[in-house]
C-alpha positions, 0 to 999 in steps of 0.5 A, a space after each residue: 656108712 654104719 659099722 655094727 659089731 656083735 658077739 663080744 663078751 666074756 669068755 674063759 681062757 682057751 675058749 671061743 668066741 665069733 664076732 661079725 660086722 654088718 657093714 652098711 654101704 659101699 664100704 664093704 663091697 669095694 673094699 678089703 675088711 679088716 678086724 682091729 682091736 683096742 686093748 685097755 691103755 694101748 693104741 688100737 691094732 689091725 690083727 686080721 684082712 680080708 680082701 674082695 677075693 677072699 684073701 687073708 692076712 692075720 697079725 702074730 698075735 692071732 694068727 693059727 687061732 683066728 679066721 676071718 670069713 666074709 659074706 658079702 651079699 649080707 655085707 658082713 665080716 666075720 672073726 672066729 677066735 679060738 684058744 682065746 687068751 687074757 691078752 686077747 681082751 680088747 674092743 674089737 672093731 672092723 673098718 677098711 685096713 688102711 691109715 685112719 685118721 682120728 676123725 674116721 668112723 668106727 662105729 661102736 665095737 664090741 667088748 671081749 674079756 678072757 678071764 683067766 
């Protein structure tokens, strides 16, 4: 299973930003995808689902600024975000939204600074 994560960087306060997640093997075809994200000194957090069907949930936190998309014949997971702010700063990651423990795989994230 690889995990790869682009499209972090810095960016203002309220801009936008997209960053997906090419996903090898049968992680992403069975499985609901979700986007998490680490911020500096705090535990890594699931801030948006999507399910096989398309369906999506999205912590308060984000909810009303991102969407989650998924392209399951490329094997990839998409997060849009807009109306970015400071807080959003963070290492975002994808893997399956379920308990992880510490040995699981996240592969390398990507690194999202909003400077205000």
């Amino acid at each position: 299973v690889q995990l790869v994560v682009s499209g972090g960087g810095l960016v203002l306060a309220g801009g936008s930003l997209s960053l997906s997640c090419s996903a090898s093997g049968s992680i992403f075809r069975f499985s609901a995808m979700g986007w998490y994200r680490q911020a500096p000194g705090k535990q890594r957090v699931l801030i948006a689902t999507i399910n096989t069907g398309g369906s999506t949930n999205y912590a308060d936190s984000v909810k009303g600024r991102s969407t989650i998309t998924r392209d399951s014949p490329k094997n990839t997971v998409y997060l849009q975000m807009n109306s970015l702010k400071h807080e959003d700063t963070a290492v975002y990651y994808c893997n399956e939204p379920r308990t992880h423990t510490p040995g699981d795989y996240w592969g390398q994230g990507t690194q999202v600074t909003v400077s205000s």
